[in-house]
N, C-alpha and C positions, 0 to 999 in steps of 0.2 A: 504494500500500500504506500501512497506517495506522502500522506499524512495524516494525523488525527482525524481531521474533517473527510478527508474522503472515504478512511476504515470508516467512519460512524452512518455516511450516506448510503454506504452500499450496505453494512448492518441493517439498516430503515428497509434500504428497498426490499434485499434477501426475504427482511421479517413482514413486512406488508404487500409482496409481491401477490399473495393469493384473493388478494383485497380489490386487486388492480387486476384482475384479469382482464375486465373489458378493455382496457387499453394495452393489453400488450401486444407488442408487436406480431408475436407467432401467433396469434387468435384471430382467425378467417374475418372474427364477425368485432372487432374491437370498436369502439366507439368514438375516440379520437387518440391525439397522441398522449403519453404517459409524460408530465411535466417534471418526476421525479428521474425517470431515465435519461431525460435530458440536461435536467441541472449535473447530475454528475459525470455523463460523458464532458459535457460542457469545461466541470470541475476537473476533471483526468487531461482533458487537452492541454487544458490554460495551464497545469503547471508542470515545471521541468522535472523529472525524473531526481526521486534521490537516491534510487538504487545505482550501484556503481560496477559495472562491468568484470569479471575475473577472470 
C-alpha cells in the first residue's frame, strides 16, 4: 500500500463492496458508476510509489 489513506480506502471498499453491487463495474445490470472506486484509483494515480525496487 502507498499509504495510510489508501490501506484505509481500499479497507472501506473491500468491507462495503457487497453494498455497492449495483455499481460495480462487473455487474451487466449496474446502475451508475461507483464514486468510491474512483476516489481511490484517483488516490493510487496521484501518488508516487513508496515501494522501492530490489
Amino acid at each position: 500500500m502507498r499509504d495510510q489513506r489508501a490501506l484505509d480506502a481500499i479497507r472501506r471498499y473491500i468491507t462495503t463492496n457487497p453494498e455497492r453491487w449495483t455499481l460495480d463495474l462487473y455487474n451487466c445490470e449496474r446502475r451508475a458508476q461507483d464514486p468510491l472506486t474512483r476516489e481511490i484509483w484517483q488516490m493510487l494515480l496521484a501518488q508516487p510509489s513508496t515501494q522501492q525496487g530490489g
